[in-house]
PLY file of the C-alpha trace (Angstrom):
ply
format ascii 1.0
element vertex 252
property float x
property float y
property float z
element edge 251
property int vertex1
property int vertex2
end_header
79.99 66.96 112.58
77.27 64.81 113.46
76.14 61.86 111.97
72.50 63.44 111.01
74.43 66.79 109.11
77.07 64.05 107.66
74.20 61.91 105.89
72.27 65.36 104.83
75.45 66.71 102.77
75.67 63.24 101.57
72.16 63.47 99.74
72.82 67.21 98.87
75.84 66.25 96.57
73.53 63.58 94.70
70.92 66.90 93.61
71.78 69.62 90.97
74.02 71.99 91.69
76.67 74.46 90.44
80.04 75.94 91.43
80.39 79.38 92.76
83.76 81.31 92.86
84.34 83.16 96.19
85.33 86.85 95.72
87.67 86.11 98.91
88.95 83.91 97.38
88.90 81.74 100.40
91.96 83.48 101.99
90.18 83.71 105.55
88.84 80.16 105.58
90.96 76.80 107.25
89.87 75.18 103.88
91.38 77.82 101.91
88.63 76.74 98.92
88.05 79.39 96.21
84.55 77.86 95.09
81.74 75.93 96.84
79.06 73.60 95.88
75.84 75.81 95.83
72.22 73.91 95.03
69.83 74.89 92.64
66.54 77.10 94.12
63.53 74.57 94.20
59.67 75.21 94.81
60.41 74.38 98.60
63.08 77.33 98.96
60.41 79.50 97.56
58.61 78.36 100.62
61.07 79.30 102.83
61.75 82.90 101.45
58.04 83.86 101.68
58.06 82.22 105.47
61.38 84.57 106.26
60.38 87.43 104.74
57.38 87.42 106.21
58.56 86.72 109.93
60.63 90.15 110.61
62.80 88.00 113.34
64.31 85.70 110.49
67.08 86.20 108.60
65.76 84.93 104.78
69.58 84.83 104.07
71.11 82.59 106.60
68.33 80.51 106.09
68.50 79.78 102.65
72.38 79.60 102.28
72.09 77.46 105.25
69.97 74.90 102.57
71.89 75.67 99.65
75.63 75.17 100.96
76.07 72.05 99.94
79.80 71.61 101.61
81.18 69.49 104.60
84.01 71.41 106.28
82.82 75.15 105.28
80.24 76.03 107.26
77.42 79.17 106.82
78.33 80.76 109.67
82.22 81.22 108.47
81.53 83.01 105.34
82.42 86.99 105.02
79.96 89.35 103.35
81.14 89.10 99.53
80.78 85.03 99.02
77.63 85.44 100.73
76.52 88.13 98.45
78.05 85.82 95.28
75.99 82.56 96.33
72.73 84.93 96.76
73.39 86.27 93.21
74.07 82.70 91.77
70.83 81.94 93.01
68.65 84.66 92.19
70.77 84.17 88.72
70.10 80.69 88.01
66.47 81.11 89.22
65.56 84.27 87.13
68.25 85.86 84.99
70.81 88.28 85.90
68.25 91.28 84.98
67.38 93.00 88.32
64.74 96.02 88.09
64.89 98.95 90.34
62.92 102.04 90.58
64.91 105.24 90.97
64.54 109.29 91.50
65.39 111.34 88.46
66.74 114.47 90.36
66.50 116.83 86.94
62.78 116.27 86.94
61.92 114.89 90.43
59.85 111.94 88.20
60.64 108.00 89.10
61.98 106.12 86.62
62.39 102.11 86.51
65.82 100.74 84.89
67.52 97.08 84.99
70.91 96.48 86.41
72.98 93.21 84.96
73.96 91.16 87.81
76.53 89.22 86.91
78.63 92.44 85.59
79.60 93.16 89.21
83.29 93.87 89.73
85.35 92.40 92.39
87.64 94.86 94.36
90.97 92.88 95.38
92.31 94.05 98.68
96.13 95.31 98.47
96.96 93.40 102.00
96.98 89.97 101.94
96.25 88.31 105.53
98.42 85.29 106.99
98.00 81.69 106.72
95.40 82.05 109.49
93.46 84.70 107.76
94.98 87.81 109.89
96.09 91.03 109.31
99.24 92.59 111.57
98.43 96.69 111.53
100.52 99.14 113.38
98.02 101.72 114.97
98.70 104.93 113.94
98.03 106.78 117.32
99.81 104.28 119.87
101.75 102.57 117.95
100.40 99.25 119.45
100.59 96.32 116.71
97.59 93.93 116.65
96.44 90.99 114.70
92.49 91.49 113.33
90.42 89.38 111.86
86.99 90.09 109.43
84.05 89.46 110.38
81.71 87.04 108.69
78.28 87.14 107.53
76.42 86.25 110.61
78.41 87.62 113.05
77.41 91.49 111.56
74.09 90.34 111.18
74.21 89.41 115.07
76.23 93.01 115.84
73.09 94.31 114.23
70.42 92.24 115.94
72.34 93.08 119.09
71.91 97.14 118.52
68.68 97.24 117.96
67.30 95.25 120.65
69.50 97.63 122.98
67.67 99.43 125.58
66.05 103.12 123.82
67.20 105.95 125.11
70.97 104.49 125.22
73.65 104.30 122.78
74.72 100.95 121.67
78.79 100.60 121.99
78.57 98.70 118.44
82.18 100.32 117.60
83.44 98.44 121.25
81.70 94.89 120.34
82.74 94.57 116.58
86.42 95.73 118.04
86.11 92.85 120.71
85.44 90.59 118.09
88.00 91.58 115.09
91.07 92.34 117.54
92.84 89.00 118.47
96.34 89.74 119.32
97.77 93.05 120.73
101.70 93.28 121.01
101.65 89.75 120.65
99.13 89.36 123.63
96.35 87.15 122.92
94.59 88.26 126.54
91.06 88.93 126.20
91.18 91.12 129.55
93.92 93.09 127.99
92.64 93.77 124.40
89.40 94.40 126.19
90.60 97.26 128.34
93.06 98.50 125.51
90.00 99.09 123.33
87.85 101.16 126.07
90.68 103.32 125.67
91.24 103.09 122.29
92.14 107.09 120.56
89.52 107.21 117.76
92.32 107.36 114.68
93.30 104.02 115.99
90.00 102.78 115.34
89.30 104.37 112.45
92.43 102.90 111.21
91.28 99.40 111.59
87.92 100.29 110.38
89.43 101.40 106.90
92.08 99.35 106.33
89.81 96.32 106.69
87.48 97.73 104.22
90.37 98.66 101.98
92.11 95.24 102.23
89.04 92.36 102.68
87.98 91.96 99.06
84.48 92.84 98.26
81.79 93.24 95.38
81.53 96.45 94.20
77.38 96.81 94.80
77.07 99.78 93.19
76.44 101.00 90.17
75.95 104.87 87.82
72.74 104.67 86.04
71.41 107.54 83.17
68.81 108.83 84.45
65.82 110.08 81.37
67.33 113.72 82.00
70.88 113.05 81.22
71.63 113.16 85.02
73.83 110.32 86.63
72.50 108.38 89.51
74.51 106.02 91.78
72.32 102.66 92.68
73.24 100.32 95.46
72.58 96.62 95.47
70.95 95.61 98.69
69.86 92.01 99.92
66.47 93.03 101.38
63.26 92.46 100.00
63.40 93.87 97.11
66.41 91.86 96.21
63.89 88.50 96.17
61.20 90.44 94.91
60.53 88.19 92.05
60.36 85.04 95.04
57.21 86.64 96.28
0 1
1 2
2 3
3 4
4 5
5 6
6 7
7 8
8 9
9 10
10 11
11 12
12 13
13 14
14 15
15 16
16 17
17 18
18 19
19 20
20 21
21 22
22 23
23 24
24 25
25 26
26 27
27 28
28 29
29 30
30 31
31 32
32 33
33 34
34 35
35 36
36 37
37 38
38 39
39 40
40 41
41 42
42 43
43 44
44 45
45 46
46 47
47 48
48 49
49 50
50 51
51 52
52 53
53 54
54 55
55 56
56 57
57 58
58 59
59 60
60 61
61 62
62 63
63 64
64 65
65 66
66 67
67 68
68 69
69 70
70 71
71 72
72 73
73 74
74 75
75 76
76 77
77 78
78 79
79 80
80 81
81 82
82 83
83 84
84 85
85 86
86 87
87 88
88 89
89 90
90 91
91 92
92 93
93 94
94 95
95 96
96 97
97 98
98 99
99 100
100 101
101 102
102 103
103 104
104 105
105 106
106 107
107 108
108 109
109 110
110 111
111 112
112 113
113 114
114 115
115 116
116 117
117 118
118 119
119 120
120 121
121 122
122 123
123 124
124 125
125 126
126 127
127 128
128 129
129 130
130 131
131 132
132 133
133 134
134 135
135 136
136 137
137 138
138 139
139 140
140 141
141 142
142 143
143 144
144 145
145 146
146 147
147 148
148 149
149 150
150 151
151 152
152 153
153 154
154 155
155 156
156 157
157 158
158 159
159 160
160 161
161 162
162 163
163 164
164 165
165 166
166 167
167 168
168 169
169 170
170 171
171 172
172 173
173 174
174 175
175 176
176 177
177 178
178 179
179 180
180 181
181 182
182 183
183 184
184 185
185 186
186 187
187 188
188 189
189 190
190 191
191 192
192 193
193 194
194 195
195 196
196 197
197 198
198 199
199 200
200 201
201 202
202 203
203 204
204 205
205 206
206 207
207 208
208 209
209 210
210 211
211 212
212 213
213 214
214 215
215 216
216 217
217 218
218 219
219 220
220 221
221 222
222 223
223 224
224 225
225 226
226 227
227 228
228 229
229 230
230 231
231 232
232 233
233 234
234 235
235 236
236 237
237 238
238 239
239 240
240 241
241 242
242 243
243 244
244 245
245 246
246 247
247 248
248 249
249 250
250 251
């Protein structure tokens, strides 16, 4: 860490802020922390939301976690979905209330309808695995019966996977299944060969990856995003949370 971040953490401690419990836990993290040091919004963040929202090639997340994260050995670009999701919720939180308003379809009339969802009700769902003291999980693949070591991947490193697809050339399918493999396999049979996990996976049967793909969602704790809503006709509706625009809504 450089000298410049080193003094900027320094002054970050010294303004208001608040603790935030990671749904993780911190179980994937060298630190191991279960909470970090998360800032208060100011006018000047406000400033930055309405700059990345505006600009479609920023991401308004990474950009104001990256100002908010007030913490010297865990860094933005480690976190995994969920504790990113928590510190955007503190914020929005602490900034406006917990009341967020959506607008949803009633499908027994067809009519819209506008309801409020309580964001700091959202459940935490544990994973039943727990990874290693590095933050890996050992799965036997059902298909070959090869055993490798995965990892999750964080925050940015989707958002990149993303960024990646869609700039791929049109007309051509985008082998997102083959990067985000390349990225969460890190040992196979013990093997930590990039050459070799890289040709194992261009052959990889599709239960095997489909296998990794669920077990990692079953097993990396996450916020449950979504909730059943009433709708004015007695019908049920099922509402996700998203972190889009709508989600800072009341920034702009």
């Amino acid at each position: 860490m450089d000298q410049q971040t080193k003094d900027f953490l320094s002054q970050s401690f010294n303004l208001p802020h608040d603790v935030v419990t990671l749904p993780t836990g911190g179980i994937f993290y060298k630190t191991k922390q279960k909470s970090v040091k998360v800032g208060y919004l100011t006018a000047n963040d406000e400033n930055l939301i309405v700059n990345s929202l505006q600009k479609k090639n920023e991401n308004v997340v990474l950009n104001l976690i990256r100002n908010k994260l007030y913490e010297q050995e865990l860094k933005i670009n480690e976190l995994l979905d969920a504790d990113v999701e928590a510190i955007l919720i503190f914020l929005r939180n602490s900034s406006f209330g917990p009341e967020y308003k959506v607008t949803l379809n009633d499908p027994g009339s067809g009519k819209s309808f506008e309801t409020s969802i309580i964001l700091d009700e959202l459940n935490i769902k544990s994973g039943g695995v727990k990874p290693n003291s590095e933050g890996l999980f050992e799965i036997r693949l059902p298909k070959t019966d090869v055993v490798v070591k995965v990892r999750p991947l964080t925050y940015q490193e989707n958002y990149e996977l993303d960024i990646q697809s869609e700039n791929y050339p049109q007309g051509r399918v985008a082998p997102i299944v083959t990067w985000r493999l390349n990225k969460q396999i890190v040992e196979l049979n013990g093997s930590t060969d990039r050459n070799q996990i890289a040709t194992f996976i261009e052959g990889m049967p599709i239960m095997d990856s489909k296998h990794i793909k669920n077990f990692l969602k079953e097993n990396i704790p996450s916020l449950d995003l979504t909730k059943t809503i009433q709708a004015p006709s007695g019908e049920m509706v099922t509402v996700s949370i998203t972190f889009g625009v709508e989600f800072f809504r009341p920034f702009i």
